[in-house]
C-alpha positions as CSV (number, residue, x, y, z in Angstrom):
1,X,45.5,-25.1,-8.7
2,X,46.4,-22.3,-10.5
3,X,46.5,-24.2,-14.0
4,X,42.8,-24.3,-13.7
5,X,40.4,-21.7,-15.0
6,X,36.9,-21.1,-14.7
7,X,34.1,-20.6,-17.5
8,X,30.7,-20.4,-17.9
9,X,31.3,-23.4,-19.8
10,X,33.1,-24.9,-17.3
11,X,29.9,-24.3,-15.3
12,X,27.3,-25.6,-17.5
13,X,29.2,-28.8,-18.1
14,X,29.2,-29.1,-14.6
15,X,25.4,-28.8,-14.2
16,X,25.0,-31.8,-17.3
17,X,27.6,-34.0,-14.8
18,X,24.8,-33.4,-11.9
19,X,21.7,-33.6,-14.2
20,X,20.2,-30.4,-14.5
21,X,20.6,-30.0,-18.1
22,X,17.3,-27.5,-19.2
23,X,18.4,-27.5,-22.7
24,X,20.8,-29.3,-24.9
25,X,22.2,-25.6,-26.6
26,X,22.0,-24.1,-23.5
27,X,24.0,-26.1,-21.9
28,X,26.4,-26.5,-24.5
29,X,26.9,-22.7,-25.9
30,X,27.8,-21.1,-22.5
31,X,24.9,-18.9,-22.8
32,X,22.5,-18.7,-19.2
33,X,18.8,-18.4,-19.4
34,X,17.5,-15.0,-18.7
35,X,15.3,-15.0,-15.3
36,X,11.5,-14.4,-16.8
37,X,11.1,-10.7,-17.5
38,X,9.9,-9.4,-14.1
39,X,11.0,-11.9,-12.0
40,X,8.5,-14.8,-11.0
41,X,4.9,-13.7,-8.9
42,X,5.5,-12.9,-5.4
43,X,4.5,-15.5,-2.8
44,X,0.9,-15.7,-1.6
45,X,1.8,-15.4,2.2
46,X,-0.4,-17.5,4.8
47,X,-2.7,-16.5,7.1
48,X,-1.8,-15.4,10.2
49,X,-4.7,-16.2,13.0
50,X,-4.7,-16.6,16.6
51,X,-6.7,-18.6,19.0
52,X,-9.7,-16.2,18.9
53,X,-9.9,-16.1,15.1
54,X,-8.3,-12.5,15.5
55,X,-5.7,-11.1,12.7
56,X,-3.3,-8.7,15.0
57,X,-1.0,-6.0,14.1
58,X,1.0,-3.1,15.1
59,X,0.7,0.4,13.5
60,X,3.1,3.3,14.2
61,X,2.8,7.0,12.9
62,X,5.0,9.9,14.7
63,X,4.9,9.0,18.5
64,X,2.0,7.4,18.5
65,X,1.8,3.4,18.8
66,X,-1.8,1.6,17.9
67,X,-2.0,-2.7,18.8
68,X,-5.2,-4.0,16.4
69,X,-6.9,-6.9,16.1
70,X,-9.6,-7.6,13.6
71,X,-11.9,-10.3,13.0
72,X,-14.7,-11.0,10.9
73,X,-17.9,-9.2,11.8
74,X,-20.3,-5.9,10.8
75,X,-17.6,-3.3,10.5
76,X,-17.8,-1.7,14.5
77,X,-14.3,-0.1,15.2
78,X,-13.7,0.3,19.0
79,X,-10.7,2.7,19.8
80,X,-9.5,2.3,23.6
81,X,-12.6,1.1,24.8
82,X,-14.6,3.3,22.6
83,X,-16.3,4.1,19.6
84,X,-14.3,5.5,17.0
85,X,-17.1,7.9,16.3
86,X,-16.4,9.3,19.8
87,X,-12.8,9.0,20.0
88,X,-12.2,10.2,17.0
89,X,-14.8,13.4,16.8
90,X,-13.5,14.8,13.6
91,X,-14.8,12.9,10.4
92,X,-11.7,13.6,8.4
93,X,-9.7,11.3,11.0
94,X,-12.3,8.7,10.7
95,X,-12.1,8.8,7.4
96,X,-8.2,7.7,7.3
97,X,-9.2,4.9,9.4
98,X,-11.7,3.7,7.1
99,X,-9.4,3.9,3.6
100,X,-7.5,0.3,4.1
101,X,-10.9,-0.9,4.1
102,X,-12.2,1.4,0.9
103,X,-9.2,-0.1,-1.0
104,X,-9.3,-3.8,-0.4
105,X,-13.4,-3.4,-1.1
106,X,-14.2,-4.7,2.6
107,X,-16.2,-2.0,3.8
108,X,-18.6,-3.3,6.9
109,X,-17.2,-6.7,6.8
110,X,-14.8,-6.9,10.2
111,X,-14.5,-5.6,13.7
112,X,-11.5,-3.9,14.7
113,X,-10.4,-3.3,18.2
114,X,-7.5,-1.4,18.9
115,X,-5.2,0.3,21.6
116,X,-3.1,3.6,20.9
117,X,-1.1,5.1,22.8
118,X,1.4,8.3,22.7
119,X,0.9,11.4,20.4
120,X,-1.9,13.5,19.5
121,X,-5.4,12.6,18.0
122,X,-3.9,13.1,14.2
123,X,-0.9,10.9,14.8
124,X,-2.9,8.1,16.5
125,X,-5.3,8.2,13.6
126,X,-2.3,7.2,11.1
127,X,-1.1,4.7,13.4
128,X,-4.5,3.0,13.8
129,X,-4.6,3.0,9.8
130,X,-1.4,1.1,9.6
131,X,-2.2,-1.0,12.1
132,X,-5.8,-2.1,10.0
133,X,-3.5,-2.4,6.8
134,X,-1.4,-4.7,8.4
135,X,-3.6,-6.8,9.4
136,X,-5.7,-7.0,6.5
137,X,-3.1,-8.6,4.4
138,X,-2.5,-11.1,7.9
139,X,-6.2,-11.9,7.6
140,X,-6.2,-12.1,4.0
141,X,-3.4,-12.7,1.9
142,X,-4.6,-11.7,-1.0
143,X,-5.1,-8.5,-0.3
144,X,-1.7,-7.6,0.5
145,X,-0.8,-5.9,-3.0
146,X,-3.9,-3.9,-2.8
147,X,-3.3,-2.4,0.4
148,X,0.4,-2.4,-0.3
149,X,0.0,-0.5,-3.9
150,X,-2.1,2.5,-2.1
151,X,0.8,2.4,0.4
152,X,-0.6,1.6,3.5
153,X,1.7,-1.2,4.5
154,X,5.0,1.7,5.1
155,X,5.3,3.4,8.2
156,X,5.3,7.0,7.2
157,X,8.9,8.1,8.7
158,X,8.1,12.0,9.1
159,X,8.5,13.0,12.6
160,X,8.8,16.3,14.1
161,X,11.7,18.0,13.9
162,X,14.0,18.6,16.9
163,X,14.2,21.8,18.6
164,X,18.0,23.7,18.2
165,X,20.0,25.3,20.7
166,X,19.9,29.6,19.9
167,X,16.7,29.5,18.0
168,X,12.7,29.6,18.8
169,X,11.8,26.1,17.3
170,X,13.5,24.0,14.8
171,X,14.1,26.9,12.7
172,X,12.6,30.2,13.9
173,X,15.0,32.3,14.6
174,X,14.5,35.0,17.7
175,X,13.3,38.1,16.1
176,X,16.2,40.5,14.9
177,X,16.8,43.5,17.2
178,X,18.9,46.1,15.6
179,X,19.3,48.5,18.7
């Protein structure tokens, strides 16, 4: 066994013995073909759909948790049982809801009902956006590198930062007596 060494020529001419030749020089010059410059196009995923028709997802920002479903329809969003107008009371939070749909152009075009729990209104707000990314690219495929570009599909990791032992907060300090 040890009289026996191993080549890149040694490998092609074993690909010729199986049949895969691509190329009579390439097989025979030792060279390997270069993967195409970027790597081949990602997968188109499938569609994932329950019984109902429904794309569902999870979305997660800070402590809050959001389950959301969307389906086709005239673009109502239903937060806990509610309106997102009234759950949601300040526009700018409304607004981060809305921007999966802004960027994938489907503005008006599905329902989306949704659960959140934990955190405050801000945090909740961030997770219901994941949650419509993700399933946006569930309902439709296509989508996905839209919605994945603008960087909707990663769960934003920042989380507040733990309270220390001998200090106010994080990182106040008490205030300094001298006397």
């Amino acid at each position: 066994m040890a009289d026996t060494t191993d080549t890149v020529t040694d490998l092609a001419d074993l690909g010729t013995i199986a049949g895969n030749t691509t190329a009579g020089a390439d097989a025979t010059d030792g060279a390997v073909p270069a993967p195409p410059r970027g790597g081949p196009p990602a997968p188109i995923r499938e569609q994932e759909l329950d019984a109902q028709g429904r794309a569902y997802a999870t979305g997660r920002r800070k402590d809050a948790v959001a389950r959301v479903w969307i389906r086709p329809g005239n673009g109502t969003v239903t937060v806990n049982g509610r309106d997102q107008a009234v759950y949601f009371a300040r526009p700018t939070l409304r607004l981060v809801i809305n921007q999966p749909f802004q960027v994938a152009e489907r503005e008006g075009q599905y329902d989306v009902v949704c659960t959140v729990k934990g955190g405050g209104l801000s945090g909740q707000a961030g997770a219901v956006k994941h949650g419509i990314a993700q399933a946006l690219s569930k309902f439709e495929p296509a989508l996905r590198s839209m919605v994945k570009t603008a960087g909707f599909l990663t769960r934003d990791p920042r989380v507040v930062e733990r309270k220390k032992y001998g200090r106010a907060k994080a990182r106040r300090s008490f205030q300094f007596s001298k006397r």
